[in-house]
Every structure is written in structure tokens, then in C-alpha cells.
C-alpha positions in Angstrom: 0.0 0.0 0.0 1.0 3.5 -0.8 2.3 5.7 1.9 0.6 8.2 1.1 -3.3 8.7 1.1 -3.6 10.7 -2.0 -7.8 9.9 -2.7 -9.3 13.5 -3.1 -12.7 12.0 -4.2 -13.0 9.1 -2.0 -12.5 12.1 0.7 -14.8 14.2 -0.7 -17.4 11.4 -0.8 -17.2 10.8 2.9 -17.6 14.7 3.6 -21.1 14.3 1.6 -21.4 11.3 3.8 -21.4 14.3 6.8 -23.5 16.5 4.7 -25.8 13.4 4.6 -25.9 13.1 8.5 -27.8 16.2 8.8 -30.8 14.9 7.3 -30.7 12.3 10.2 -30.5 15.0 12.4 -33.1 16.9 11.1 -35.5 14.1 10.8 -34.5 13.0 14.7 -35.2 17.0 15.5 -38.4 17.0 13.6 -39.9 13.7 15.5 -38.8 15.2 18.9 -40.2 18.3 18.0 -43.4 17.6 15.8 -45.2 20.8 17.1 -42.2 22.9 16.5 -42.9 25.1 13.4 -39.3 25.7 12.3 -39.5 22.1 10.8 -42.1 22.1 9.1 -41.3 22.8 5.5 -43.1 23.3 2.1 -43.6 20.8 -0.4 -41.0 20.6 -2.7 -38.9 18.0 -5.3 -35.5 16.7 -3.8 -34.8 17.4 -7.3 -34.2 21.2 -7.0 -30.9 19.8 -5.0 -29.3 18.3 -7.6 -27.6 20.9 -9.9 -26.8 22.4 -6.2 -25.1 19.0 -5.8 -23.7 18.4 -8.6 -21.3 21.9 -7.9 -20.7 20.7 -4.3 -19.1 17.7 -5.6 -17.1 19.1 -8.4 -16.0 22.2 -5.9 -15.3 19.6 -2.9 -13.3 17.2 -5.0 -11.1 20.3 -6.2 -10.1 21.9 -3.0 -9.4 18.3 -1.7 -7.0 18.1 -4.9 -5.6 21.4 -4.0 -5.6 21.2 -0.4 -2.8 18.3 -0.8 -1.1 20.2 -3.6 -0.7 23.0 -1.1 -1.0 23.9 2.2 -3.7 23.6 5.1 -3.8 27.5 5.9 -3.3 28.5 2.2 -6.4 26.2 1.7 -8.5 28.1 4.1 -7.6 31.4 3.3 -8.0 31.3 -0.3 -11.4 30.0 0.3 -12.1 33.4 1.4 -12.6 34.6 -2.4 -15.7 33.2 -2.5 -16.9 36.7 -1.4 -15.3 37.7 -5.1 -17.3 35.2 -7.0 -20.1 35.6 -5.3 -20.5 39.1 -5.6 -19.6 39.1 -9.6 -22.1 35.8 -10.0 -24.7 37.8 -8.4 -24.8 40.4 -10.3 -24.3 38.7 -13.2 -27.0 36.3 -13.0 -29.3 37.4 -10.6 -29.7 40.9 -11.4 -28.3 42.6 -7.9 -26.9 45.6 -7.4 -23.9 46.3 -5.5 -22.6 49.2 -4.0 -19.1 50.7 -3.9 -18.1 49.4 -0.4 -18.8 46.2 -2.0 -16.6 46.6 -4.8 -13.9 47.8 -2.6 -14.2 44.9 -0.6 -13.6 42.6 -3.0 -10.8 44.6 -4.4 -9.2 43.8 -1.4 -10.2 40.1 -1.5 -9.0 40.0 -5.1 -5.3 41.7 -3.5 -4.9 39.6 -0.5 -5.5 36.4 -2.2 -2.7 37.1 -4.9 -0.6 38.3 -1.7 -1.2 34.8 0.2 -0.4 32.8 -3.1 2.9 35.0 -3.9 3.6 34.2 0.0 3.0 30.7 -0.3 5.5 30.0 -3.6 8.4 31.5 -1.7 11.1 29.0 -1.4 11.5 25.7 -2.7 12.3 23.7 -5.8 10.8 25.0 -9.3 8.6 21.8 -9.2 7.9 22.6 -5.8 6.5 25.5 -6.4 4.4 24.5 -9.7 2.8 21.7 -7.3 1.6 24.5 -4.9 0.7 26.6 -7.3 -1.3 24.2 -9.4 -3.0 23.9 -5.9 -4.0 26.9 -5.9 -5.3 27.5 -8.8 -7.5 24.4 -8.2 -8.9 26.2 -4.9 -9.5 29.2 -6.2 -11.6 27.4 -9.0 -13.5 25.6 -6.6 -14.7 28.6 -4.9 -16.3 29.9 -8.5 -18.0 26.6 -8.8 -19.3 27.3 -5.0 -20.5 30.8 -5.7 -22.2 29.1 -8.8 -23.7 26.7 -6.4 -25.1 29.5 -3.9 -26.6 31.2 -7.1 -28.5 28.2 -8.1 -29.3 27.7 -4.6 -31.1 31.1 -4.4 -32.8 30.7 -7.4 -34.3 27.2 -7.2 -35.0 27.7 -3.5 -36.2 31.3 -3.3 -39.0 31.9 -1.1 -39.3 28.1 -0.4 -39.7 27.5 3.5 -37.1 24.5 3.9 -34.8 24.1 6.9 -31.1 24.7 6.3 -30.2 20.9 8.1 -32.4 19.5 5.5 -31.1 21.0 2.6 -27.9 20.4 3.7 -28.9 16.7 4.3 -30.2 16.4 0.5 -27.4 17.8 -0.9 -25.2 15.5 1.0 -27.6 12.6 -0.4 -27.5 13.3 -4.1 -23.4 14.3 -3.7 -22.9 11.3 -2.0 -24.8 9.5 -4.9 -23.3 10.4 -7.5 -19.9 10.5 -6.5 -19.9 7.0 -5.5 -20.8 6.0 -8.8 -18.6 8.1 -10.5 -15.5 5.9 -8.0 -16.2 3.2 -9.8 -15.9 4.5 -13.4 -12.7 6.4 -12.0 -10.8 3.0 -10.8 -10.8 2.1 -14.6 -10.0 5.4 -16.3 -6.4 5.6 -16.4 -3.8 8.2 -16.9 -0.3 6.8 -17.6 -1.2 3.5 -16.5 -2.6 5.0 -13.1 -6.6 5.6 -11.9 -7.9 9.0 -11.7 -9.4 7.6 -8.1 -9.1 4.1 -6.9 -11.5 3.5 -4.5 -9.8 -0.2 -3.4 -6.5 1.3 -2.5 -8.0 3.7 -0.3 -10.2 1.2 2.0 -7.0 -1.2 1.7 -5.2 2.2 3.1 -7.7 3.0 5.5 -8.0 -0.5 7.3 -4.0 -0.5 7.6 -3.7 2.6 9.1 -5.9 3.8 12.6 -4.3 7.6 12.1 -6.4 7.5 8.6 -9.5 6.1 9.9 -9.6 8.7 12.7 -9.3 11.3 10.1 -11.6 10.2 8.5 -14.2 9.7 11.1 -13.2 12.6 12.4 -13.9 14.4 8.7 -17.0 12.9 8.5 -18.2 14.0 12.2 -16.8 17.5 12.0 -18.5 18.4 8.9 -22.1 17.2 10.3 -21.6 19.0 13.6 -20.1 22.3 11.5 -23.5 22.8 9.9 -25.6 22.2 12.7 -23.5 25.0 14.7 -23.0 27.1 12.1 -26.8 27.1 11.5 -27.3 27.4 15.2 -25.1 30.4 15.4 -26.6 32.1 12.4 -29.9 31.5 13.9 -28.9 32.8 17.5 -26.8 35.7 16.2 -26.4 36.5 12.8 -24.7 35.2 9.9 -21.9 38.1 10.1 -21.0 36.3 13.2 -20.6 33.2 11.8 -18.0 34.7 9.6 -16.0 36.2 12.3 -16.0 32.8 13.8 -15.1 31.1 10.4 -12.1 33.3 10.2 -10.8 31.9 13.9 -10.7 28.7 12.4 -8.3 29.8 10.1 -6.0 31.3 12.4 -6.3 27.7 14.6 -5.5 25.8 11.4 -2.4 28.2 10.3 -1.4 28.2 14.0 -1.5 24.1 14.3 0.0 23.9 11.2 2.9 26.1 12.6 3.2 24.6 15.9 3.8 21.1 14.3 6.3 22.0 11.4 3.7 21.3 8.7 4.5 25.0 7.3 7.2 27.9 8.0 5.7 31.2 9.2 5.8 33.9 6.6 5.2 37.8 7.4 4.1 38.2 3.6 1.2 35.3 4.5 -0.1 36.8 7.5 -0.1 40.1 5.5 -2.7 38.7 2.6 -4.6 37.0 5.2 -5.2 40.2 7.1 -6.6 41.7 3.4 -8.9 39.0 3.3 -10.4 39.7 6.2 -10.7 43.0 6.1 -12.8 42.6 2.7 -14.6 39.9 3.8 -15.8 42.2 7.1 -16.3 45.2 4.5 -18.2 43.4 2.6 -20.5 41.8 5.4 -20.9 45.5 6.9 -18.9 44.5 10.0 -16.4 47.2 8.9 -18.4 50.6 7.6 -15.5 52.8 5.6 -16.0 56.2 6.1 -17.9 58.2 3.4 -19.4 55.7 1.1 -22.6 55.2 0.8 -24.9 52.5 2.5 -28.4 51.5 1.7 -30.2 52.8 4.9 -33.1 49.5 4.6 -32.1 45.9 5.8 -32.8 44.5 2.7 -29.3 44.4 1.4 -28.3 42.8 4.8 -30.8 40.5 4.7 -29.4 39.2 1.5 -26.2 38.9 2.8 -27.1 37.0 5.9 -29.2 34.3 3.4 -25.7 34.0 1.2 -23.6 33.7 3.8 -25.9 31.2 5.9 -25.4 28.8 2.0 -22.3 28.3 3.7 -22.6 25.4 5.6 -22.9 23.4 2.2 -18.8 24.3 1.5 -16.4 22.5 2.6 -14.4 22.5 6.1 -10.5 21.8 6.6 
């Protein structure tokens, strides 16, 4: 067996497995709670979930190829340009307006983003550094396929009353679906002589190894209790606070990763990820800059509390 566990897919099929959980939880919550109104939702076609789906498994199997391409922290703070996409994709294709704070924010996603790749590629080999960048490059295109994802979201599900735990949970069905069926096509489609995913080798790895299956548990676990608190939190507080918290994890990932030796502390890193914040809080109104203009209704903020409470269907580190 390999030493190394190199199956992006067969990982991101046991994170839909997680996504999957929720609907457990939901239904559990539901039975406990038949009187409660907040689970009671409208009629509707586990259908509208599947396009949805269908961009959570190409964006999850992406950043899993990136994430061991590149770097833990890099991972999670380049996933902060989903602001960026989001933002363009929603204008684009849904027809909203944004206003200049917006635009500014973004700017500064767009800058900190190309500061924390720049930081990343210093040192190392030539191939070295084309690995990590490749990475990179497959994160980043991930988060366009999630802001695509959030679009469709909003527009198939728009004034539906559906519970975000159930969503999540049929999401993590049809994700979990498909993907499995596409592992076994994947074993026999070779390049150079070797599967895109083989499915085999990872189970053989898994049952040889008790640090893999922890990790793997331990994915599978983290991601069903990450929506349910992220939800929770949104609810309780607001989604704007489920950012803030969002970004800690970050700093716990970049700070683990230092503490072990996984990755070398680099000024210029800290530098981009300090950008990102700052135009992911600009653009959630956490931060107001000083003399531009903000709509004085809730309306805009209550559009930015629905996009960012789509998050719990992205993917956690």
C-alpha cells in the first residue's frame, strides 16, 4: 500500500457522507419536536438539489486536490474569495446591485489572495513551487464553482420554507450518490497506467492505518456538527458572526500547522490574510468605511445573511 493517502474524491465522498448526517439530524429534531414550526417545510422535489449538488461535488473534489497540492492554511484562506465570485455571479445572474463598499471589498479580497499565493510560492524547488501553485489554482476554481452553487441555490429555492439541516442533508444525499458512482468508473479510467481515483487502495489504506480512519471519522463527524453550529449560530446571532467565527478557524488551522512544522511562518502570508479579512468584514458590513454610501433599509443585509448562511454546504479543513 502507498504511503501516502492521495484519494481526493474518496474524501470528498465521505464529507457528503457528513453532509448526509444532517438529514438524520433533522429528521431526529423533527420527530422530537413535531409541534415545533421551524421544521415544518413546504412541499418541494429533492430534485431542486441536484444541480446544487452536482457543484458541491465538483467544488469539494477540487479543493481536496488542491488542499494536498498546497497547504492547510493556504487552503483556508484562499477559500475566502468566495466573497469575489459571489459578488460578480450575483450580479451577473441574478440581477443585484452592488454598492461601492462592495466593490472595494472585494478589491481587497482579489489583492490579498494574490498576496497569500505569492507568500506561499516562496522558497522551494521550481517543481515545488508549480505543485503548490497548481493547488491553488485548483482552490480558487473551486470557490467559482461554489458561488455558482449558492446562485442556483437562491434561485431554485427562493421563497421556499425548507430548513437549512435538511437541505444540507439532500445535498449530502445526491453528492454522496453520484460521487460514489462516479469511484467506480474512476478505478478504470487511467492516466499513464494509473486511476484517476481508486477506491480499493483507499479502503485497503484506511483499514491498515488507525491515524487514517480517525481522520476520516473525524472528517465525517466534524463536517455534520459544523453545519448544525454554524446554522445554530446564524440563527442565535447573525450570519456576520458566523463569519468572524469562520475566520478563527483559520487562524487555529495556520497556528496548528505552525506549531507542528507542517508550514514555515511567513510575514508576507499573514499580510494577505489580514486583506482578506478585512474585505470579507467590509463586505458583510462588519467594517463601515468612512464616506461611502450604504443602503439605509435591511434589505441588502438580509441578502447577505441568506448568502452567507449557504455556507454550511462548502467544505471544512
Amino acid at each position: 500500500v502507498d504511503d501516502t493517502f492521495d484519494h481526493p474524491f474518496f474524501q470528498a465522498c465521505c464529507m457528503f457522507l457528513g453532509e448526509a448526517s444532517c438529514m438524520a439530524a433533522f429528521l431526529i429534531m423533527r420527530r422530537r419536536q413535531p409541534a415545533n414550526e421551524e421544521y415544518k417545510s413546504d412541499k418541494f422535489s429533492p430534485f431542486l438539489f441536484l444541480a446544487p449538488a452536482m457543484c458541491d461535488m465538483a467544488a469539494t473534489s477540487c479543493m481536496y486536490a488542491g488542499l494536498q497540492m498546497s497547504y492547510a492554511s493556504v487552503f483556508q484562506m484562499l477559500r475566502g474569495t468566495v466573497v469575489l465570485f459571489t459578488g460578480i455571479f450575483s450580479v451577473v445572474f441574478l440581477g443585484r446591485k452592488l454598492h461601492g463598499f462592495h466593490w472595494l471589498a472585494m478589491f481587497l479580497v482579489l489583492i490579498g489572495a494574490a498576496v497569500v499565493g505569492v507568500a506561499s510560492l516562496d522558497g522551494g524547488s521550481d517543481d515545488g513551487k508549480n505543485h503548490v501553485f497548481l493547488g491553488e489554482i485548483l482552490i480558487v476554481l473551486a470557490q467559482m464553482i461554489v458561488a455558482t452553487q449558492m446562485c442556483l441555490e437562491e434561485y431554485f429555492l427562493s421563497g421556499k420554507k425548507i430548513h437549512a439541516l435538511q437541505a444540507v442533508g439532500w445535498e449530502g444525499i445526491w453528492g454522496f450518490s453520484m460521487l460514489s458512482l462516479l469511484l467506480i468508473g474512476m478505478n478504470y479510467w487511467t492516466i499513464d497506467g494509473y486511476p484517476i481515483e481508486s477506491a480499493p487502495d483507499a479502503f485497503e489504506q484506511v483499514s491498515h492505518s488507525s491515524i487514517i480512519i480517525v481522520a476520516m471519522l473525524g472528517n465525517i463527524v466534524s463536517i455534520a456538527f459544523f453545519n448544525f453550529c454554524g446554522i445554530s449560530v446564524t440563527k442565535q446571532m447573525s450570519a456576520s458572526h458566523r463569519m468572524v467565527l469562520d475566520s478563527v478557524r483559520t487562524v487555529v488551522v495556520w497556528a496548528v500547522s505552525l506549531a507542528v512544522g507542517w508550514e514555515k511562518f511567513k510575514a508576507l502570508q499573514l499580510l494577505g490574510f489580514a486583506i482578506l479579512l478585512a474585505g470579507t468584514c467590509i463586505f458583510n458590513e462588519i467594517f463601515k468605511v468612512p464616506y461611502l454610501y450604504y443602503p439605509p433599509s435591511d434589505t441588502l443585509k438580509d441578502e447577505q445573511e441568506k448568502l452567507l448562511a449557504n455556507e454550511e454546504g462548502s467544505l471544512q479543513a
